[in-house]
DSSP file (Angstrom, degrees, kcal/mol; ACC not computed):
  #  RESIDUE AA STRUCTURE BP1 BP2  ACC     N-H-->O    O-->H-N    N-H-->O    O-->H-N    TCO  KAPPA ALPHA  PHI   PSI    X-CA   Y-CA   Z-CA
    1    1 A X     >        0   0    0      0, 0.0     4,-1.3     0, 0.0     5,-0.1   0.000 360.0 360.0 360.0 -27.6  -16.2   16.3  -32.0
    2    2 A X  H  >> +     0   0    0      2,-0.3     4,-2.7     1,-0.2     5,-0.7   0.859 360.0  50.8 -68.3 -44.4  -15.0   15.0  -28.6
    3    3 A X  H  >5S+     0   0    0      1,-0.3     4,-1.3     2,-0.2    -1,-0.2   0.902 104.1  57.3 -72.9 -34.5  -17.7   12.5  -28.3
    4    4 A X  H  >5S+     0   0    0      2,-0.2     4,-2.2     3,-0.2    -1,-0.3   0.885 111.4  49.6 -74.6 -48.7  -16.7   11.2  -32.3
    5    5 A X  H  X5S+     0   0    0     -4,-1.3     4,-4.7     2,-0.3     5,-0.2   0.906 112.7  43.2 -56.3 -56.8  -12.8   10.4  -30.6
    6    6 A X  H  X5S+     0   0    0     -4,-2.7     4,-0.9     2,-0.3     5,-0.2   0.790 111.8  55.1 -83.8 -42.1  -14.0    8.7  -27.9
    7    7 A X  H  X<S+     0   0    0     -4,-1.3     4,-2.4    -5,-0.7    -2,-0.3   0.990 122.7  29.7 -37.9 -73.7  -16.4    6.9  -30.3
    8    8 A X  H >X S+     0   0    0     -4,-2.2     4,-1.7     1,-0.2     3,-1.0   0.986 114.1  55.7 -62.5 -61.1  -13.6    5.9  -32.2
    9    9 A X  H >X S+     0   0    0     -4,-4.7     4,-3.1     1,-0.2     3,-1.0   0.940 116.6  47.0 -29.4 -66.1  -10.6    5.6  -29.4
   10   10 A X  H 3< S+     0   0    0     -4,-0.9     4,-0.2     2,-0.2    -1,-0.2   0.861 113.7  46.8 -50.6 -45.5  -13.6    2.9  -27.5
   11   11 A X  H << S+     0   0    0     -4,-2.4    -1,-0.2    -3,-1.0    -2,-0.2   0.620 109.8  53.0 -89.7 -21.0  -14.1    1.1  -30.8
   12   12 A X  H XX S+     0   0    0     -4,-1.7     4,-2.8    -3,-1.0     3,-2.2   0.883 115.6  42.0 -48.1 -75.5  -10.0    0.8  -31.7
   13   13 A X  H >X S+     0   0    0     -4,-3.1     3,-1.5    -5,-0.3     2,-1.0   0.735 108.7  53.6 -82.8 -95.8   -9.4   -0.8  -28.4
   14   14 A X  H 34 S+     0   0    0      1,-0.3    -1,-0.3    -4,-0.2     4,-0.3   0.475 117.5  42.5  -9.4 -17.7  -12.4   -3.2  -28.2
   15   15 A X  H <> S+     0   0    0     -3,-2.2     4,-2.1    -2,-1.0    -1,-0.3   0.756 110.8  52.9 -85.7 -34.1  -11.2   -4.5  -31.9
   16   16 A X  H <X S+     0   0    0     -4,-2.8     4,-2.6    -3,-1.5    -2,-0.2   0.939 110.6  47.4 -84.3 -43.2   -7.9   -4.6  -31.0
   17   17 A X  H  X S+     0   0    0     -4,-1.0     4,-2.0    -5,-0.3    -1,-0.3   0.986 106.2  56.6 -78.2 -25.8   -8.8   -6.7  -28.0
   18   18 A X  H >> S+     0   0    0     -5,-0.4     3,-3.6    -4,-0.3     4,-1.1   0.954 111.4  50.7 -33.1 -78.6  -11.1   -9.2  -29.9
   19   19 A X  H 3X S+     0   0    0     -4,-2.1     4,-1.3     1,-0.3    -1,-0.3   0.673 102.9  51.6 -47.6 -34.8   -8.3   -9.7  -31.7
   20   20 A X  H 3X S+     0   0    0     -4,-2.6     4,-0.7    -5,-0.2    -1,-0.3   0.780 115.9  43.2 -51.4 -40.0   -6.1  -10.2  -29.2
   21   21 A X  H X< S+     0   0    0     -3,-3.6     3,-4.8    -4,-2.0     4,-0.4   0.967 109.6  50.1 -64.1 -71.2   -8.3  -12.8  -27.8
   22   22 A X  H 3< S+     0   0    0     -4,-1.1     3,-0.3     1,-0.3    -1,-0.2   0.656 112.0  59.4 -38.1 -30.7   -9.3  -14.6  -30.8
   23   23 A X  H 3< S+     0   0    0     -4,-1.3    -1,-0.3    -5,-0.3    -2,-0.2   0.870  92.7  65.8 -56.4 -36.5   -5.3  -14.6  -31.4
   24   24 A X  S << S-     0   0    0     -3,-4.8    -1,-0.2    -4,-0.7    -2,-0.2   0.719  74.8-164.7 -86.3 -23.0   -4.5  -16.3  -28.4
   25   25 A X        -     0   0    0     -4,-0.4    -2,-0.1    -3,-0.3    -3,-0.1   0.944   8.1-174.2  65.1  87.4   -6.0  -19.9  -28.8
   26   26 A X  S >  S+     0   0    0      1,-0.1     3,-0.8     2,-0.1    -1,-0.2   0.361  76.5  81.7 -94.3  16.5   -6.0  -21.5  -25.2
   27   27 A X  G >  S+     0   0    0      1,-0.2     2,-2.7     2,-0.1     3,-2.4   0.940  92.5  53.9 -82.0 -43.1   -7.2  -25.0  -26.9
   28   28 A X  G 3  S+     0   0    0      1,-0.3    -1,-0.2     2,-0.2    -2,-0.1   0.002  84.9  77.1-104.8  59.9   -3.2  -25.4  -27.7
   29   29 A X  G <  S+     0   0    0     -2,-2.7    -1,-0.3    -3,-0.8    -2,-0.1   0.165  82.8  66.5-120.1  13.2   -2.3  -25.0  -24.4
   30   30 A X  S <  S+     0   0    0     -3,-2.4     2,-0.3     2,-0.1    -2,-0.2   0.462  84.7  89.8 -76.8 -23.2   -3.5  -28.6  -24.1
   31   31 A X  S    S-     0   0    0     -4,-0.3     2,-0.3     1,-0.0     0, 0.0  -0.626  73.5-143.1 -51.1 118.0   -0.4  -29.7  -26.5
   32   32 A X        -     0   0    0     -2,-0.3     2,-0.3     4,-0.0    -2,-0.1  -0.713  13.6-143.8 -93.4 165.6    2.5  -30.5  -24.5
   33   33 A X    >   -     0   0    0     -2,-0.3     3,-1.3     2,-0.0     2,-0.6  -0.656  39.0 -81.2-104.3 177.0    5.9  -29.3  -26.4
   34   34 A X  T 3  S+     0   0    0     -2,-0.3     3,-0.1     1,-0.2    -1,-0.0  -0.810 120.3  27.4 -62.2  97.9    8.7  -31.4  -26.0
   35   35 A X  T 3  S+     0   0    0     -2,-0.6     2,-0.5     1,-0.3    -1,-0.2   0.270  84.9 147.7 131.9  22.7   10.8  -31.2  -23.1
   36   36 A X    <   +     0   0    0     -3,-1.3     2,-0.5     2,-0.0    -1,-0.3  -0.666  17.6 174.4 -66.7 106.5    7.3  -29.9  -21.0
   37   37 A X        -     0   0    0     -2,-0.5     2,-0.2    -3,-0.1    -3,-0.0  -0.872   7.2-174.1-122.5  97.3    7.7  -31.3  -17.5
   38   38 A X        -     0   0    0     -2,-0.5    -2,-0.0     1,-0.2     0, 0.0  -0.587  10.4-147.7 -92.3 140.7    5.0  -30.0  -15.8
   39   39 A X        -     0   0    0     -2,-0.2     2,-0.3     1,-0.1    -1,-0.2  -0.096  35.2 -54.6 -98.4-131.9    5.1  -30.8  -12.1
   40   40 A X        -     0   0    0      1,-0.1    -1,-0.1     0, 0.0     2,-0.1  -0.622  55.7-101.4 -81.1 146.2    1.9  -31.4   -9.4
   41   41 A X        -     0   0    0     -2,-0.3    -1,-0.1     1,-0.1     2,-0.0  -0.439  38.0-114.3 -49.4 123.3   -0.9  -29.0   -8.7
   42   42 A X        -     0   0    0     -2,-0.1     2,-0.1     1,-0.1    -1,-0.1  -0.418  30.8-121.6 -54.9 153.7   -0.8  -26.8   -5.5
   43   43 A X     >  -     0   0    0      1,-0.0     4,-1.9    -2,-0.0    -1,-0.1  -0.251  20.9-103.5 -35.8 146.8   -3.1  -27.3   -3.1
   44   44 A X  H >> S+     0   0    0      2,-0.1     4,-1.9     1,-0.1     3,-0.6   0.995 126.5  42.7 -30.0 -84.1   -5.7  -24.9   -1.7
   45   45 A X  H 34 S+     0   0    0      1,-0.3     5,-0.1     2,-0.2    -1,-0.1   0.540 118.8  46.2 -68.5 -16.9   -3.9  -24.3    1.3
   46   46 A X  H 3> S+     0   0    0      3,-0.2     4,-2.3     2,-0.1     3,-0.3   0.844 110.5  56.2 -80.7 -28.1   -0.2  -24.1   -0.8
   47   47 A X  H <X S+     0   0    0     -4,-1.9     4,-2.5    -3,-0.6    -2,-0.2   0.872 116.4  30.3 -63.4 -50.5   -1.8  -21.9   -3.2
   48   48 A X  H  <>S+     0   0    0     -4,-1.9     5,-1.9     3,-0.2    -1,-0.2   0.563 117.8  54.7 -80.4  -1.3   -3.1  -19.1   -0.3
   49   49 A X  I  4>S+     0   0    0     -3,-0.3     5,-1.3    -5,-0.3     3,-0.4   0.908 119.3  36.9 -95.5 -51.6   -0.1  -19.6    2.2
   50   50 A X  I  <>S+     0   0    0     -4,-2.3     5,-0.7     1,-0.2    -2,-0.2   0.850 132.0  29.9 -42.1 -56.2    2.2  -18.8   -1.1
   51   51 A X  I  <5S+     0   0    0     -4,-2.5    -1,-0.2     3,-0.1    -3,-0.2   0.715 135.6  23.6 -34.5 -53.5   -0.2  -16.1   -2.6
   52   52 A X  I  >5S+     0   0    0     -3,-0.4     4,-1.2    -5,-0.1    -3,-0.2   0.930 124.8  33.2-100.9 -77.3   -1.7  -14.8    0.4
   53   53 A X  I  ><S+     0   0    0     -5,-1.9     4,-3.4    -4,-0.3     5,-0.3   0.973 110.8  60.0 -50.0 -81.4    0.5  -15.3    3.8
   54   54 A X  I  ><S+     0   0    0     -5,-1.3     4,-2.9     2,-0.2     5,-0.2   0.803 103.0  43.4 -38.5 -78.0    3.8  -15.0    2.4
   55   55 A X  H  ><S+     0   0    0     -5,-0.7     4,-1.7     1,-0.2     5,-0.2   0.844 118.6  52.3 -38.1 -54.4    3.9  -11.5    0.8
   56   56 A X  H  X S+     0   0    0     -4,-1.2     4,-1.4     2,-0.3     5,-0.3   0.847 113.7  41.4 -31.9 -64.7    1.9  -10.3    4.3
   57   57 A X  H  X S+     0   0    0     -4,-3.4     4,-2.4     1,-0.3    -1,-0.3   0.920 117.9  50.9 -69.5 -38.0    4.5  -11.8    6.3
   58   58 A X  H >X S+     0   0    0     -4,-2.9     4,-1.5    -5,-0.3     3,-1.3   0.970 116.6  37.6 -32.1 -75.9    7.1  -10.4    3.7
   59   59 A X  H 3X S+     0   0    0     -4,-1.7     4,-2.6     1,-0.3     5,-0.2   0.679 117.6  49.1 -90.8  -9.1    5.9   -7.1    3.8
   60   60 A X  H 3X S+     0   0    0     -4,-1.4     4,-1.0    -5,-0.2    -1,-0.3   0.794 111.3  58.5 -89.3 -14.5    5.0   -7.0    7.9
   61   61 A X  H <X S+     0   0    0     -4,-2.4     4,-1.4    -3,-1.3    -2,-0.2   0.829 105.3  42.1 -46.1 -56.8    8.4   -8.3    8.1
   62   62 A X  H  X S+     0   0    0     -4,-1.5     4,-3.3     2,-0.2     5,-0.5   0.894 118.6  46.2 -64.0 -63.4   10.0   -5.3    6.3
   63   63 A X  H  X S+     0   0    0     -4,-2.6     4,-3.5    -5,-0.3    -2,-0.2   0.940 108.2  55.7 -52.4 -32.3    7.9   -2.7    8.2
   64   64 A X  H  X S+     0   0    0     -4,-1.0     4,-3.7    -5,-0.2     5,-0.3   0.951 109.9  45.8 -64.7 -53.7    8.6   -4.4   11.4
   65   65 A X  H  X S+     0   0    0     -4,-1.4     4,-2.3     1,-0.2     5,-0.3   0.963 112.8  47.1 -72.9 -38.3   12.4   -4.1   10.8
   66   66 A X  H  X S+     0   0    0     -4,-3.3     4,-1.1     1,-0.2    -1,-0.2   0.944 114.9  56.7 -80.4 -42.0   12.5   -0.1    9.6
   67   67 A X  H  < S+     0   0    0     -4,-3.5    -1,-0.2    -5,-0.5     3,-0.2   0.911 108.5  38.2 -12.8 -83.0   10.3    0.2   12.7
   68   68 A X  H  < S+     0   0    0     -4,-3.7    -2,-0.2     1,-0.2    -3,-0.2   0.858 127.2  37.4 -36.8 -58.9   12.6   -1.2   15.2
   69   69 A X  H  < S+     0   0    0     -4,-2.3     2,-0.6    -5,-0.3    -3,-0.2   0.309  72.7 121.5 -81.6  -1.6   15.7    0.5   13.6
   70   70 A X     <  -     0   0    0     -4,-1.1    -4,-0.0    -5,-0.3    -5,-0.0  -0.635  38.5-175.9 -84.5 129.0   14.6    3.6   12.5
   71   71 A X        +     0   0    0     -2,-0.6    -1,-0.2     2,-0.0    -2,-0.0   0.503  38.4 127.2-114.7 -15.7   17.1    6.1   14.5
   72   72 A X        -     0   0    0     -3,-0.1     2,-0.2     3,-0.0     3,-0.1  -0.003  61.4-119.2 -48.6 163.9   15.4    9.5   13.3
   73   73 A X        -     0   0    0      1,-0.2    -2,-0.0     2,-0.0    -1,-0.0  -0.553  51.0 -53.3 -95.0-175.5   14.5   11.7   16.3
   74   74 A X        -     0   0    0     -2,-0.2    -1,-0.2     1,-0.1    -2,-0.0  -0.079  44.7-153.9 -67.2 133.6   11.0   12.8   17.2
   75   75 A X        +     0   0    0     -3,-0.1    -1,-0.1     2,-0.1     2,-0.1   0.366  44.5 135.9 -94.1  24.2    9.2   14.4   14.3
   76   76 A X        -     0   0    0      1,-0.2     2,-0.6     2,-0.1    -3,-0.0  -0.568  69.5 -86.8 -72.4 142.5    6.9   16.5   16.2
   77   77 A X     >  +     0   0    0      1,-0.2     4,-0.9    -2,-0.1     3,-0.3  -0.418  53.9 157.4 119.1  48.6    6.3   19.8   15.5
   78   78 A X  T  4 S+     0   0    0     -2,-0.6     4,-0.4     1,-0.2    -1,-0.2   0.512  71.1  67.0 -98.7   3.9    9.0   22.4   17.2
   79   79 A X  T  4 S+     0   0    0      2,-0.1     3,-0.3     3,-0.1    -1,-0.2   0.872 115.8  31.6 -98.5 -33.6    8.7   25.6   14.9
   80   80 A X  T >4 S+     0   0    0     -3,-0.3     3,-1.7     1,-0.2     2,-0.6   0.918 119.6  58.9 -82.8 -75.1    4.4   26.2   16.5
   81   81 A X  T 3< S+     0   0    0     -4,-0.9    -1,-0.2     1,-0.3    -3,-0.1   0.189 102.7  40.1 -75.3 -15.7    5.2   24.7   19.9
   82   82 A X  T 3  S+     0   0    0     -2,-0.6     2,-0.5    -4,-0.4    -1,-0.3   0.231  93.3  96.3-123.6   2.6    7.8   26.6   21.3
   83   83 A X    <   -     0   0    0     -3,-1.7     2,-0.4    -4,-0.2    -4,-0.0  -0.807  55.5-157.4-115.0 144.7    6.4   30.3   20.2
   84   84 A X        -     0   0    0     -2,-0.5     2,-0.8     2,-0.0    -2,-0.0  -0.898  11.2-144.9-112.5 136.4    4.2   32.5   22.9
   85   85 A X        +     0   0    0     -2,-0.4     2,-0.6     2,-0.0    -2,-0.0  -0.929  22.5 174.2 -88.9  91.6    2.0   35.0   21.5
   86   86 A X        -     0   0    0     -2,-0.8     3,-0.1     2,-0.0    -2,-0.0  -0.862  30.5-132.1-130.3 144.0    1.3   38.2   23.2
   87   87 A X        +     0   0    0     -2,-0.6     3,-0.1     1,-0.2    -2,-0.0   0.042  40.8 147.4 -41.8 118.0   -0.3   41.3   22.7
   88   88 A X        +     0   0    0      1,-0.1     2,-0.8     2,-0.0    -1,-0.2   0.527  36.1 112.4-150.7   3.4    1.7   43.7   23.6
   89   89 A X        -     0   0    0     -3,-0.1     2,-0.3     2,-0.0    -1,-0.1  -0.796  49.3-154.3 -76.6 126.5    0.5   46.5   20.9
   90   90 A X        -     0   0    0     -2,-0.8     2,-0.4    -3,-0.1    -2,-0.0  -0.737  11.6-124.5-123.9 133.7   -1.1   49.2   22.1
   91   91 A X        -     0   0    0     -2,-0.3     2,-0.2     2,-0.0    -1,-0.0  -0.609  16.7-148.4 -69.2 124.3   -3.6   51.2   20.1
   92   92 A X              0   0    0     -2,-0.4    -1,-0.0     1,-0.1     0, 0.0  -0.601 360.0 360.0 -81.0 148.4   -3.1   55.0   19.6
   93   93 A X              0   0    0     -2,-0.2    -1,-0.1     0, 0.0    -2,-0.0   0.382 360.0 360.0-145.6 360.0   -6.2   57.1   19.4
């Protein structure tokens, strides 16, 4: 019965995206509409420093500052480090 769902579920979304394609017509994105002012094409090199570079430097940017400023103290470990273990039961027999 599982296998008949998953039949069907698989065969649902795979019409539903045909249709979706077939809907979507990219020849009349070759129309311009009225008040379309499209500008210039990036470059390569605008395309990857916008794309590429920029978030990176965004995001090494971000880390960098909560790095530098971050005030917590040292998160190491003090409830194991500080405790001494010793035998000190003695077996009855």
């Amino acid at each position: 019965m599982d296998k008949k769902n998953a039949l069907r579920a698989g065969a649902l979304a795979a019409g539903t995206t045909l249709m979706m394609l077939l809907m979507s017509s990219p020849a009349l994105a070759l129309t311009r509409d009225d008040g379309d002012d499209p500008g210039s094409g990036l470059s390569v090199g605008e395309t990857l420093g916008l794309y590429v570079v920029a978030p990176i430097a965004i995001f090494a940017l971000i880390a960098g500052l909560v790095w530098v400023l971050d005030k917590s103290k040292d998160r190491g470990d003090t409830t194991s480090s500080n405790i001494t273990v010793r035998g000190q039961a003695k077996a009855k027999a």
